[in-house]
LOTORNU-442266 format. One line per field, with one value per atom (N, C-alpha, C): atom name; z, y, x. Coordinates in nm, 2 decimals. Each point is the difference from the previous one (the first is absolute). Layout:
BEGIN
at	CA,... .
Z	Z,... .
Y	Y,... .
X	X,... .
//
This chain:
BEGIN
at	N,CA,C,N,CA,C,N,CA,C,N,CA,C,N,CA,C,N,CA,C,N,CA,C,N,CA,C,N,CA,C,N,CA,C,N,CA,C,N,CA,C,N,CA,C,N,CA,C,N,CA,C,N,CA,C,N,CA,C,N,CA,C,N,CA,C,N,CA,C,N,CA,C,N,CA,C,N,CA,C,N,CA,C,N,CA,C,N,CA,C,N,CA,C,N,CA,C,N,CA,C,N,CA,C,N,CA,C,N,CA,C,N,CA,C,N,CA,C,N,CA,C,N,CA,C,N,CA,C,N,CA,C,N,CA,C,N,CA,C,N,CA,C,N,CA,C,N,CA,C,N,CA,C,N,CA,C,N,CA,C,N,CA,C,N,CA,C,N,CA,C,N,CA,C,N,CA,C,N,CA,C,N,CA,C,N,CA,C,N,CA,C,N,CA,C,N,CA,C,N,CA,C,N,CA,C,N,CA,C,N,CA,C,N,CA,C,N,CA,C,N,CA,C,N,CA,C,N,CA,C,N,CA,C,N,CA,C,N,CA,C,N,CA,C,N,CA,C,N,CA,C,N,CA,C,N,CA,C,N,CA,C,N,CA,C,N,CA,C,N,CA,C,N,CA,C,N,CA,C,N,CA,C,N,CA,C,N,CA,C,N,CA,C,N,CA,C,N,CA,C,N,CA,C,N,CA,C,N,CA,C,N,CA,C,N,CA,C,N,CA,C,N,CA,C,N,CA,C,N,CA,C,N,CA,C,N,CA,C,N,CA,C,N,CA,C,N,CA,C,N,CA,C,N,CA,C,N,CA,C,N,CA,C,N,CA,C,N,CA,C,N,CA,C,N,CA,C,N,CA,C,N,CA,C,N,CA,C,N,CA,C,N,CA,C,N,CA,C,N,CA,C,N,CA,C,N,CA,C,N,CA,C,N,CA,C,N,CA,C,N,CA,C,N,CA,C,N,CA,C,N,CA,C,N,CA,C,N,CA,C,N,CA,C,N,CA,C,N,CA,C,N,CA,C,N,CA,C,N,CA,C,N,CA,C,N,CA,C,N,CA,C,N,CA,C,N,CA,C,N,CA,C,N,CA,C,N,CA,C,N,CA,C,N,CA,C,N,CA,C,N,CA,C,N,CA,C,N,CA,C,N,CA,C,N,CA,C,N,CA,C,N,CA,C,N,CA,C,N,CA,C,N,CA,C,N,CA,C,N,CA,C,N,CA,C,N,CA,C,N,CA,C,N,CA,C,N,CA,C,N,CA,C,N,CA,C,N,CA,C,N,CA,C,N,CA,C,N,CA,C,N,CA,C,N,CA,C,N,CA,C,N,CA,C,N,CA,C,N,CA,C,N,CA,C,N,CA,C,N,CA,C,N,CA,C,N,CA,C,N,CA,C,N,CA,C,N,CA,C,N,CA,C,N,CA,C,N,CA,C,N,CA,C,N,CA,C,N,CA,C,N,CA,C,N,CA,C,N,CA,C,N,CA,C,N,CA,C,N,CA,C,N,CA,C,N,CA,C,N,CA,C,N,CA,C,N,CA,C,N,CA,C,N,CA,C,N,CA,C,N,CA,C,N,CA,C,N,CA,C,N,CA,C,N,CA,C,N,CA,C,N,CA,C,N,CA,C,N,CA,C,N,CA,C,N,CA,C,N,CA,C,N,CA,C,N,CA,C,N,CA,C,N,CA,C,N,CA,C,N,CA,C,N,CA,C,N,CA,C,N,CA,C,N,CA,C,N,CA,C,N,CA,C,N,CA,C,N,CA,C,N,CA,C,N,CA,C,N,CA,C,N,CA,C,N,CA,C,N,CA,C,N,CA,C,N,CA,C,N,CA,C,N,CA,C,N,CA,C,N,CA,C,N,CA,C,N,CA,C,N,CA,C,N,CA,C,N,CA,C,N,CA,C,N,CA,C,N,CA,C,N,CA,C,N,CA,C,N,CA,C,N,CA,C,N,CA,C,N,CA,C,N,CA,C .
Z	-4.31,-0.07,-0.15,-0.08,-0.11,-0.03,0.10,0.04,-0.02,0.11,-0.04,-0.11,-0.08,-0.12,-0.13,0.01,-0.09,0.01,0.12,0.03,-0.03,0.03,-0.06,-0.14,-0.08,-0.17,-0.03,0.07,0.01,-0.04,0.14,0.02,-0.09,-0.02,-0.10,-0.15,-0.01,-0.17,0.01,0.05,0.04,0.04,0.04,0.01,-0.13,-0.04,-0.08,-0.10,-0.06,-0.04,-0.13,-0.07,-0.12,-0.10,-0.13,-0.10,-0.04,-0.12,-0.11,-0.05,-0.06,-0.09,-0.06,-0.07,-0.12,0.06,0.12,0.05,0.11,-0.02,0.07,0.02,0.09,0.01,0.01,-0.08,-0.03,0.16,0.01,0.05,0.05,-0.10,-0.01,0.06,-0.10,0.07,0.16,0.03,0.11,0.10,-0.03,0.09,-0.02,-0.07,-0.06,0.04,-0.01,0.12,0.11,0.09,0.13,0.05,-0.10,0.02,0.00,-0.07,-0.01,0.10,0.07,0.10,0.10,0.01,0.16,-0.02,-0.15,0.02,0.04,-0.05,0.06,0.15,0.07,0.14,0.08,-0.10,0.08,-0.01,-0.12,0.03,0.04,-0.02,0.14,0.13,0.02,0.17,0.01,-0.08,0.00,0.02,-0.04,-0.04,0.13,0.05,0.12,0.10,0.03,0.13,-0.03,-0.17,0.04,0.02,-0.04,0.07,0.11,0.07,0.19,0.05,-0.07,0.05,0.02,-0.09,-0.07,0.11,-0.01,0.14,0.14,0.03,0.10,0.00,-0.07,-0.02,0.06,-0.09,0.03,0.14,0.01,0.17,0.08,-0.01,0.13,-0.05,-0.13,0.00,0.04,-0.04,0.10,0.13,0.08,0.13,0.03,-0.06,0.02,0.00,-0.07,-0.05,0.17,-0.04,0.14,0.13,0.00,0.18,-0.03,-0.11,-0.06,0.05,-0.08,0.04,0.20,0.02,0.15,0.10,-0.04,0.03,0.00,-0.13,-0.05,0.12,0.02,0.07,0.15,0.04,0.17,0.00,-0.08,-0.04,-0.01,-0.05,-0.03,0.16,0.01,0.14,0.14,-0.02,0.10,-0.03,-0.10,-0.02,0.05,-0.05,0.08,0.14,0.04,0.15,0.01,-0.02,0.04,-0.04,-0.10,-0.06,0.15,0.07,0.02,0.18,0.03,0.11,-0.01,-0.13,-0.02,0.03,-0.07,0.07,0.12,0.02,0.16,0.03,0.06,0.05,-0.02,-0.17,-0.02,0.08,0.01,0.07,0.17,0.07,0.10,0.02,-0.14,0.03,0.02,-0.11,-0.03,0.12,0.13,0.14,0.07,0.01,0.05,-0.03,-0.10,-0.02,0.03,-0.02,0.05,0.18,0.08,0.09,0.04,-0.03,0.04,-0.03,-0.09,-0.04,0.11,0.02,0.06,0.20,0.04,0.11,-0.05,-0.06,0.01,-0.03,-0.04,-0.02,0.17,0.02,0.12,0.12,-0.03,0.11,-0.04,-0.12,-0.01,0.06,-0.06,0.12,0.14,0.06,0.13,0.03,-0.07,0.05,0.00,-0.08,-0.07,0.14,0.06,0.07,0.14,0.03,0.10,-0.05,-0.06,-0.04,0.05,0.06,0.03,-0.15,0.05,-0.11,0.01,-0.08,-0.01,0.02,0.08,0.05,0.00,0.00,0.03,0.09,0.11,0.06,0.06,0.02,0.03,-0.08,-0.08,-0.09,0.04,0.08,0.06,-0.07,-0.06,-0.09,0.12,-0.05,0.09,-0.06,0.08,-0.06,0.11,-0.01,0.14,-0.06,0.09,0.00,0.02,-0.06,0.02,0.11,0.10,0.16,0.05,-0.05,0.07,0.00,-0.22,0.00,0.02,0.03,0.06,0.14,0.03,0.18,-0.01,-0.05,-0.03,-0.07,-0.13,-0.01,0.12,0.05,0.10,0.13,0.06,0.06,-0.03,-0.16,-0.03,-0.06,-0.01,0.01,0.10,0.12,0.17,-0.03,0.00,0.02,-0.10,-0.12,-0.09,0.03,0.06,0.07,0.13,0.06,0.12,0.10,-0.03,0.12,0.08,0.08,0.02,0.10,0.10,0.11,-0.08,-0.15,-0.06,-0.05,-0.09,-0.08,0.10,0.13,0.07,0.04,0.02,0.07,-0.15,-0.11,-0.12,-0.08,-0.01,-0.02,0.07,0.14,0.08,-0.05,-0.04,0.02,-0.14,-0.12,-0.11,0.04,0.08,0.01,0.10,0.04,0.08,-0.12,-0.06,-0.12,-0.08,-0.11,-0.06,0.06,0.05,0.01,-0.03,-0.14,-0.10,-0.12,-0.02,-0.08,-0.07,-0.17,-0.07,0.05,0.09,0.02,0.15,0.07,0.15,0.01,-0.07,0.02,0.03,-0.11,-0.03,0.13,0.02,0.07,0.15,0.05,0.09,0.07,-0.19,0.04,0.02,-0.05,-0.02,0.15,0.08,0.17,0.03,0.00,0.05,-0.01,-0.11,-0.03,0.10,-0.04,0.10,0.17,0.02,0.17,-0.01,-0.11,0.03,-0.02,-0.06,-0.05,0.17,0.05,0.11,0.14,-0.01,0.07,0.08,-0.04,0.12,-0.08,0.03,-0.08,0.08,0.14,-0.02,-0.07,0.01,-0.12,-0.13,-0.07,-0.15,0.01,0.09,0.01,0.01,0.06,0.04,-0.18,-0.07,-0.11,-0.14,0.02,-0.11,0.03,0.12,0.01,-0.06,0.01,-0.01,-0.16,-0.08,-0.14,-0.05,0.09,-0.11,0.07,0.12,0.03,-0.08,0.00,-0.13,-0.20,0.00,-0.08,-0.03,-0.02,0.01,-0.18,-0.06,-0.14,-0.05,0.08,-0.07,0.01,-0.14,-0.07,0.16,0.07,0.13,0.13,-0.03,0.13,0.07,-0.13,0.01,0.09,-0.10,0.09,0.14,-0.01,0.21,0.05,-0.05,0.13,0.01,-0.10,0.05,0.04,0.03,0.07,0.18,-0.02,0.12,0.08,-0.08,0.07,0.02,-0.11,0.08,0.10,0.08,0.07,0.11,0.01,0.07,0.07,-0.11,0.03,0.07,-0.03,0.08,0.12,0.07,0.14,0.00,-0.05,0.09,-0.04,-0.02,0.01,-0.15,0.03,-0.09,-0.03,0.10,-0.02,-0.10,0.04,-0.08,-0.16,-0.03,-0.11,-0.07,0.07,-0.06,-0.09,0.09,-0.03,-0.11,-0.02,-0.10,-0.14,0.06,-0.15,-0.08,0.07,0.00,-0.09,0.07,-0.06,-0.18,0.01,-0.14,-0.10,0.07,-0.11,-0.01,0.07,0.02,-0.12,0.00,-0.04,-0.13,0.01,-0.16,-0.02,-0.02,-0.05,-0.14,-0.07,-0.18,0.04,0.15,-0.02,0.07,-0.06,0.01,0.17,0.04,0.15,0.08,-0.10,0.09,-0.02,-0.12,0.00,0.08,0.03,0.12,0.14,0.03,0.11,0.06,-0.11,0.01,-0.01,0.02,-0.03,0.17,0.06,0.14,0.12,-0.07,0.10,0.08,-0.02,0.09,0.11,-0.03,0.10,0.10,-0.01,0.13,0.08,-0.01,0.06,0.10 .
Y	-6.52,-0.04,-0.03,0.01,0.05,-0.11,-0.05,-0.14,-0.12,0.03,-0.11,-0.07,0.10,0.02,-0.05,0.07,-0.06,-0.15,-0.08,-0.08,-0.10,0.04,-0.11,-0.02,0.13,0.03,-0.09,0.00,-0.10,-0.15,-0.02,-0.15,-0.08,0.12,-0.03,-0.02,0.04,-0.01,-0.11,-0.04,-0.11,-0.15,0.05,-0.15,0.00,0.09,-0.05,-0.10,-0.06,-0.13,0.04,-0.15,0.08,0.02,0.05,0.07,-0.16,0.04,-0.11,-0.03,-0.10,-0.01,0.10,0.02,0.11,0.15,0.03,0.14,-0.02,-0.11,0.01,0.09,0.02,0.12,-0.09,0.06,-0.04,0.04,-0.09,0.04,0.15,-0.01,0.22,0.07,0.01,0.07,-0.01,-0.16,0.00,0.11,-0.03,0.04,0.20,-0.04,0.22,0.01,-0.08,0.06,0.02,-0.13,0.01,0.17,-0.03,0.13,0.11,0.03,0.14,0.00,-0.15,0.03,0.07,-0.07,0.03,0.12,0.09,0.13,0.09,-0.08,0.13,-0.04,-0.13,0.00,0.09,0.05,0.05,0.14,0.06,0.15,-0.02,-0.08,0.03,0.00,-0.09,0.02,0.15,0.00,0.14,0.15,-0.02,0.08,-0.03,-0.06,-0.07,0.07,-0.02,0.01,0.21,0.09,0.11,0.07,-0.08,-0.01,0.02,-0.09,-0.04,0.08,0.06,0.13,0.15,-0.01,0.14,-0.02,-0.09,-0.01,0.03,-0.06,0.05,0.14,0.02,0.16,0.09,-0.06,0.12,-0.06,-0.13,0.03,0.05,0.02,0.07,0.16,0.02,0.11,0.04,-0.10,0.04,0.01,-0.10,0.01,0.12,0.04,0.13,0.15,0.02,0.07,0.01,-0.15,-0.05,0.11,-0.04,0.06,0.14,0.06,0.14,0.06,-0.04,0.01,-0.01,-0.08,-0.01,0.11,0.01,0.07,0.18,0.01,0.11,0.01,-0.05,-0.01,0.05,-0.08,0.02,0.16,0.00,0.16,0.13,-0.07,0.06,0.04,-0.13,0.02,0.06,-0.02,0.08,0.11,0.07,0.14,0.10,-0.10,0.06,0.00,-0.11,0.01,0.15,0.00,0.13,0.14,0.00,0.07,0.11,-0.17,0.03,0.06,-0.04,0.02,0.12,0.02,0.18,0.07,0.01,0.09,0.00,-0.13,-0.01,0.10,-0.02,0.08,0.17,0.01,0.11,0.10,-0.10,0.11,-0.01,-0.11,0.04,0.10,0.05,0.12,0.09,0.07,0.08,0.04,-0.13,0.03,0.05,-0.10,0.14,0.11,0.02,0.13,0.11,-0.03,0.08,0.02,-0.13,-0.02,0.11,-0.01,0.03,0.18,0.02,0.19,0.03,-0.04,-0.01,0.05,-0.11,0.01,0.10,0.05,0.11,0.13,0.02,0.05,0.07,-0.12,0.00,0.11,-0.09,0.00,0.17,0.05,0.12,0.07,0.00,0.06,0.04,-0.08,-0.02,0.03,0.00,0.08,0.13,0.03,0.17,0.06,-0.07,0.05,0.00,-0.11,0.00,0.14,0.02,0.11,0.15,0.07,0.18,0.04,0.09,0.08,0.16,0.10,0.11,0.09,0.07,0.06,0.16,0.11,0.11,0.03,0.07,0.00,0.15,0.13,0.11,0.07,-0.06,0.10,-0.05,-0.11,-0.16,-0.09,-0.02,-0.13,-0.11,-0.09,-0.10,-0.18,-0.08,-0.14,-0.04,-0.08,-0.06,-0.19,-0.06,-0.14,0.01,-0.14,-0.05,-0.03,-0.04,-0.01,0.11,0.11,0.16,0.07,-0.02,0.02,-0.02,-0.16,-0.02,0.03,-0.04,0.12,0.11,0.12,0.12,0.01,-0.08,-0.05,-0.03,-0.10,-0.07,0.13,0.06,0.10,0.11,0.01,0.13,-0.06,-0.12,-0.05,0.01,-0.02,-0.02,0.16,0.07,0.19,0.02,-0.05,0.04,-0.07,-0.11,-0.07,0.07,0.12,0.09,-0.15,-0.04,-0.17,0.11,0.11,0.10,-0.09,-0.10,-0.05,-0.11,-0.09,-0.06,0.04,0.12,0.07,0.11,0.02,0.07,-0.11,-0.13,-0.09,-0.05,0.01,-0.05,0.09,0.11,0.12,0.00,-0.04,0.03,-0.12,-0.11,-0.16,0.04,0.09,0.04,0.08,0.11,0.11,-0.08,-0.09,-0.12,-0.06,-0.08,-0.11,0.13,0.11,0.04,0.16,0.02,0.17,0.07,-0.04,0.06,-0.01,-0.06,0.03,0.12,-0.04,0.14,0.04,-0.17,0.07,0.04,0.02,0.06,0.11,0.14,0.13,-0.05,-0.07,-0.01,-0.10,-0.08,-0.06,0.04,0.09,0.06,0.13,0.02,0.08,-0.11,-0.08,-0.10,0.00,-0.05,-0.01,0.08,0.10,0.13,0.00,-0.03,0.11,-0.17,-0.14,-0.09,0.06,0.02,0.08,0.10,0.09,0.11,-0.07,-0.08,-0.03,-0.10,-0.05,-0.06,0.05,0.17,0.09,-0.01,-0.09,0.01,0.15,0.09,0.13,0.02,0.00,-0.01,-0.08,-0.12,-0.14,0.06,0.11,0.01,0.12,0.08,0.14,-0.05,-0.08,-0.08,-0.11,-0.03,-0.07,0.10,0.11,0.11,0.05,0.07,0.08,-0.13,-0.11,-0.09,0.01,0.02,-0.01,0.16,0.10,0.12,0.05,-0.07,-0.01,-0.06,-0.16,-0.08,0.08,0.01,0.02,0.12,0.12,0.15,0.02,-0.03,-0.02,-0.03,-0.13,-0.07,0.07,-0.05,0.07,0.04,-0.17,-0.01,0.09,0.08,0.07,0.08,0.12,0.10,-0.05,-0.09,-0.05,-0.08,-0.05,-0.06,0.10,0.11,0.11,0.02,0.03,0.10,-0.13,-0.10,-0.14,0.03,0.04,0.03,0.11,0.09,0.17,-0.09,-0.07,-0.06,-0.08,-0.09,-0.06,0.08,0.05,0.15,0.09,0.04,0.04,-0.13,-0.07,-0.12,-0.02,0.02,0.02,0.09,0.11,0.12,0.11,-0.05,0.07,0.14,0.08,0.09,0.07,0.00,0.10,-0.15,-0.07,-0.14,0.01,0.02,0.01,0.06,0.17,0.16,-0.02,-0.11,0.00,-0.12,-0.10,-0.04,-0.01,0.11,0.08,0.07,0.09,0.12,-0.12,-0.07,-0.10,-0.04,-0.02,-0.05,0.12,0.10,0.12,0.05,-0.02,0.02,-0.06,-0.16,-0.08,-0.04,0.00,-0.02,0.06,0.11,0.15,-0.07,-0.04,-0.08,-0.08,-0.04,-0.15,0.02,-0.11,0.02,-0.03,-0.05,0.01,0.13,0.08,0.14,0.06,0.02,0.04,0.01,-0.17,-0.01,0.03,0.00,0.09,0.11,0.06,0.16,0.01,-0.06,0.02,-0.08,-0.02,-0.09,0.04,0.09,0.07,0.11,0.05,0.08,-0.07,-0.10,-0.07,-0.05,0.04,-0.06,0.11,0.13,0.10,0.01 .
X	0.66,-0.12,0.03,0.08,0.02,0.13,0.04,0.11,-0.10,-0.08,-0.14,-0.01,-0.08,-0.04,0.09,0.09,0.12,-0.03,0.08,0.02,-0.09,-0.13,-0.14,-0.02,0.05,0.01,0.08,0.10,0.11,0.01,-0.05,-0.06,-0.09,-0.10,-0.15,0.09,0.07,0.10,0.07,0.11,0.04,-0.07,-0.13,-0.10,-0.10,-0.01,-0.08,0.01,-0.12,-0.02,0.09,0.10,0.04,-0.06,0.06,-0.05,-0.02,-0.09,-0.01,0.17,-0.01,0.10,0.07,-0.08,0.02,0.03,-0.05,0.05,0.13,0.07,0.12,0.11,0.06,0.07,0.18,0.10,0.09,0.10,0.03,0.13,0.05,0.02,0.04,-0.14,-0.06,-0.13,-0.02,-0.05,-0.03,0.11,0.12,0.12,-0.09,0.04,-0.03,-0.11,-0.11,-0.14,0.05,0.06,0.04,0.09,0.08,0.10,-0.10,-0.10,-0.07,-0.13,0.01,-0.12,0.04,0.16,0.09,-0.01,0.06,0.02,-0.09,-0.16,-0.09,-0.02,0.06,-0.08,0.10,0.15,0.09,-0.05,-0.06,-0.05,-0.09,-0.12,-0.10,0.03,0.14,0.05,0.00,0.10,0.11,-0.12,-0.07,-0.17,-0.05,-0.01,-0.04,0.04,0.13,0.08,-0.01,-0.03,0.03,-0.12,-0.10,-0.14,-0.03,0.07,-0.01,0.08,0.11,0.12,-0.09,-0.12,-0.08,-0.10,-0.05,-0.12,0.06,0.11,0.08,0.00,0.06,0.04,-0.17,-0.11,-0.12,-0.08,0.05,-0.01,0.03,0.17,0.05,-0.01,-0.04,-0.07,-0.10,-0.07,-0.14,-0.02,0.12,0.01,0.03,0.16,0.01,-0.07,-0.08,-0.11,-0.13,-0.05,-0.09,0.08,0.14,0.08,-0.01,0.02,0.03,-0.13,-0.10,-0.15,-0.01,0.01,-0.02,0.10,0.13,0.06,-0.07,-0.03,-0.07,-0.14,-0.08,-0.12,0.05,0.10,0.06,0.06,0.06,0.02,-0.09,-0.08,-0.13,-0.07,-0.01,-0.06,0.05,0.16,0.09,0.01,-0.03,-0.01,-0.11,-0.10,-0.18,0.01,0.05,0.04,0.09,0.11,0.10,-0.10,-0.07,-0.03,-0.14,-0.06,-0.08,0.08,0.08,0.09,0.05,0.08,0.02,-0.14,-0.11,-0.11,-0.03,0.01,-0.04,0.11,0.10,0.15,-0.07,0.02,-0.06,-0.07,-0.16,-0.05,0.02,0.08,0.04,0.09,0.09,0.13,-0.09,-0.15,-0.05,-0.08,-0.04,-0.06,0.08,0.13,0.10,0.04,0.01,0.08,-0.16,-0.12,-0.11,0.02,0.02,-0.01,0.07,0.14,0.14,-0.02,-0.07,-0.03,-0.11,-0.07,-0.08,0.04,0.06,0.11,0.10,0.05,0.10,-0.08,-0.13,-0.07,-0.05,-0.05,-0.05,0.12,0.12,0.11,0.03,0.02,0.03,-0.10,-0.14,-0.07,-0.01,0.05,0.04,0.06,0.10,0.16,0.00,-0.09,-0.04,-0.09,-0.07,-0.13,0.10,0.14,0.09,0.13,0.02,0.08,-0.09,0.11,-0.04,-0.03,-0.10,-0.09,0.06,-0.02,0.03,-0.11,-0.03,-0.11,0.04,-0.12,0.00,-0.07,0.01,-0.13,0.07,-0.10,0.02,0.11,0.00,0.17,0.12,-0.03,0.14,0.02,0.09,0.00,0.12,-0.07,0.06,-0.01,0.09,-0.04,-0.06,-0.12,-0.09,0.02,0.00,0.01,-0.16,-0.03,-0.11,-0.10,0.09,-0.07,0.02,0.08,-0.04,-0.12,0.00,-0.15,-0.12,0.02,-0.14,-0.04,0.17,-0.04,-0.08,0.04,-0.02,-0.17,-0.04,-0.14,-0.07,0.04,-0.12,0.02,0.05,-0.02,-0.05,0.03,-0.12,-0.17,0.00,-0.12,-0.10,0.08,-0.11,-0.01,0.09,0.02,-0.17,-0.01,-0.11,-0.13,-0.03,-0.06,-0.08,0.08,-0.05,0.06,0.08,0.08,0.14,-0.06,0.11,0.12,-0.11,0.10,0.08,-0.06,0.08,0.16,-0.11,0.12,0.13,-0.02,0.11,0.10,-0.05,0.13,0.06,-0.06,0.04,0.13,-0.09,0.11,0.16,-0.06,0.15,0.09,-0.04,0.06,0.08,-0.06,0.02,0.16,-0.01,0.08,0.13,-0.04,0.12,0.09,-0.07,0.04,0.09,-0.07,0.02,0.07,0.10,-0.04,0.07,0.07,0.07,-0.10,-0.09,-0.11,-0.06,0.01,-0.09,-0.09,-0.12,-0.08,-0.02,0.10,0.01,-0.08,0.03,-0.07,-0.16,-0.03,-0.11,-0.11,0.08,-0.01,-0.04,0.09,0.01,-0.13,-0.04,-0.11,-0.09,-0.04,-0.17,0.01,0.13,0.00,-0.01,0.02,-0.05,-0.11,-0.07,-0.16,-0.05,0.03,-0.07,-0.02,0.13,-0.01,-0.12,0.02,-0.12,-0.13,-0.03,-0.13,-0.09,0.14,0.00,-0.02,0.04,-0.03,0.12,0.12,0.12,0.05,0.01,0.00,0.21,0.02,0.14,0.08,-0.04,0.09,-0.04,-0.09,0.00,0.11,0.00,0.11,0.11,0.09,0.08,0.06,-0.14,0.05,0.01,-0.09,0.04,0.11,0.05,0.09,0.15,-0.01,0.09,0.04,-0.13,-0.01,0.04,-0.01,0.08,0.12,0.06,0.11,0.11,-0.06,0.10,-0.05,-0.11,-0.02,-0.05,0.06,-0.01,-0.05,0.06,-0.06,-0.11,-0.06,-0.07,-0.15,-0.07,-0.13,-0.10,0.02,-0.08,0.00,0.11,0.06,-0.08,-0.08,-0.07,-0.17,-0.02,-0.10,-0.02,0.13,0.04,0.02,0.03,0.02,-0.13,-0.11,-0.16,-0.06,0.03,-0.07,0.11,0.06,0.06,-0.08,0.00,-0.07,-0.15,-0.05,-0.15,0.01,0.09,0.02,0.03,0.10,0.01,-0.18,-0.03,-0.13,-0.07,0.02,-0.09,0.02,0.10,0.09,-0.03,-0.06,-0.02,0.15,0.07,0.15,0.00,-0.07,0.01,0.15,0.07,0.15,0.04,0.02,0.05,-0.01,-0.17,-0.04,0.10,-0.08,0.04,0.14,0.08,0.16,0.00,-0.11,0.06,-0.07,-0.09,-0.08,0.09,0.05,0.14,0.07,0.03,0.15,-0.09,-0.06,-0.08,0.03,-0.07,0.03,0.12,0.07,0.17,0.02,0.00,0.10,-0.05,-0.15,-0.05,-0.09,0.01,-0.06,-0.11,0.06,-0.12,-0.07,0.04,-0.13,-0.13,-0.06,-0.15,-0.05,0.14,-0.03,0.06,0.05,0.05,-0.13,-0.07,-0.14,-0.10,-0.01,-0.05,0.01,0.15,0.04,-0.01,0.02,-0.05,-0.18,-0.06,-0.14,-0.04,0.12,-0.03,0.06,0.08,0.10,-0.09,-0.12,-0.03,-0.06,-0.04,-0.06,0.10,0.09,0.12,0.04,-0.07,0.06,-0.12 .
//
C-alpha cells in the first residue's frame, strides 16, 4: 500500500505542469529532489516491508494464541469429562466395597451359625453343631407341645445321629418321660435305666430312677419299685429325688 502511494507521489511530481519561468529548477536541484524522493520511497519501502514483517508477526500470534485458547477449552472440557468419570467410578468403588462388606458380613454370619457352638447343659460342656441342635430343639419342642408320639420317634432319630452328644443324658430323659407320658411305661424303664447306666453322674439320674419306681408302680411291680427306691436313697442320699423316695417307699411294701 505504501508502494502505491509513493509511486503516484511520484508520478504526480514528475507530470506536473511546469513551473513558471522564474521558478525553474536547475539542473542540480532537480537531480537532488529526485535523489531525496528515491530516498524517502526507499525508507517508506524499507518501513513498509517492517511493517508487513510486524503484522505477520501479530498474526501468527494471534493465530497462535486463537490454537492456545482452543487447545485450552478441549482441555478444559476433557477434564470435566474425566473429572466427571472419576465420580462416576467413584461411587461405583464406594457400591462395591458396601456391597462386598455387606456379603462378607453376611457370609461370616453364616459361617458362624454353620460352625459348633459351646454349650453347657447339666454341668456337660460340650461343642454341638448346628444341625445337632436343632435336632435336639425340634424334638424338645413336640415333647412341650404334649406331641408325645412326635417327640419319642424324634428323640430317638436324635440319640442315632448324635450319641456322643452333650445333650444325650438329657435327651434320653425327655424319651423317657415321652414313653411315660405315652403310658408305654416299659419303653420309659428301659430308656431311664439306659440314662443312669451310661450316665451315673448326671444331674438327671436321680430323677430317672423315681420315674422308674413310678412306672414300676404302674405295672403293679412293687418288689421292682421297693428296689429302686432303695437304689435312689442308696446312691443319692442329697437329692430331692431321694426325698421323695423315701416318702414312697412305704407304699411298696
Amino acid at each position: 500500500m505504501h508502494r502505491v502511494l509513493l509511486a503516484t507521489l511520484t508520478a504526480g511530481a514528475l507530470l506536473a505542469p511546469a513551473p513558471a519561468p522564474a521558478q525553474l529548477f536547475s539542473d542540480n536541484e532537480a537531480r537532488k529532489a529526485i535523489l531525496d524522493l528515491r530516498s524517502k520511497q526507499a525508507d517508506l519501502e524499507a518501513k513498509d516491508v517492517t511493517l508487513g514483517e510486524r503484522l505477520e508477526r501479530l498474526e501468527a500470534a494471534n493465530r497462535a494464541q486463537l490454537e492456545l485458547s482452543i487447545q485450552v477449552d478441549t482441555l478444559k472440557q476433557e477434564l470435566a469429562r474425566l473429572r466427571g468419570q472419576i465420580e462416576l467410578l467413584s461411587n461405583e468403588v464406594a457400591t462395591l466395597q458396601k456391597r462386598n462388606r455387606d456379603l462378607y458380613t453376611d457370609l461370616e454370619a453364616r459361617l458362624k451359625k454353620m460352625e459348633p457352638q459351646s454349650v453347657t447343659v447339666d454341668g456337660r460342656t460340650g461343642n454341638v453343631a448346628p444341625a445337632e441342635q436343632a435336632a435336639y430343639d425340634n424334638a424338645l419342642a413336640r415333647f412341650r407341645a404334649n406331641d408325645f408320639n412326635g417327640a419319642a420317634p424324634a428323640f430317638q432319630s436324635f440319640l442315632s445321629q448324635y450319641p456322643n452328644s452333650v445333650y444325650t443324658p438329657s435327651a434320653r430323659y425327655w424319651l423317657g418321660s415321652a414313653y411315660y407320658a405315652a403310658r408305654d411305661h416299659k419303653a420309659a424303664i428301659a430308656t431311664y435305666l439306659a440314662l443312669v447306666d451310661g450316665y451315673p453322674d448326671s444331674p438327671r439320674a436321680p430323677d430317672a430312677l423315681l420315674a422308674v419306681a413310678a412306672s414300676q408302680m404302674e405295672l403293679k411291680d412293687k418288689r421292682a419299685a421297693n428296689a429302686t427306691l432303695s437304689r435312689i436313697i442308696r446312691n443319692y442320699p442329697d437329692s430331692e429325688a431321694a426325698k421323695a423316695a423315701r416318702e414312697r417307699l412305704p407304699a411298696t411294701k
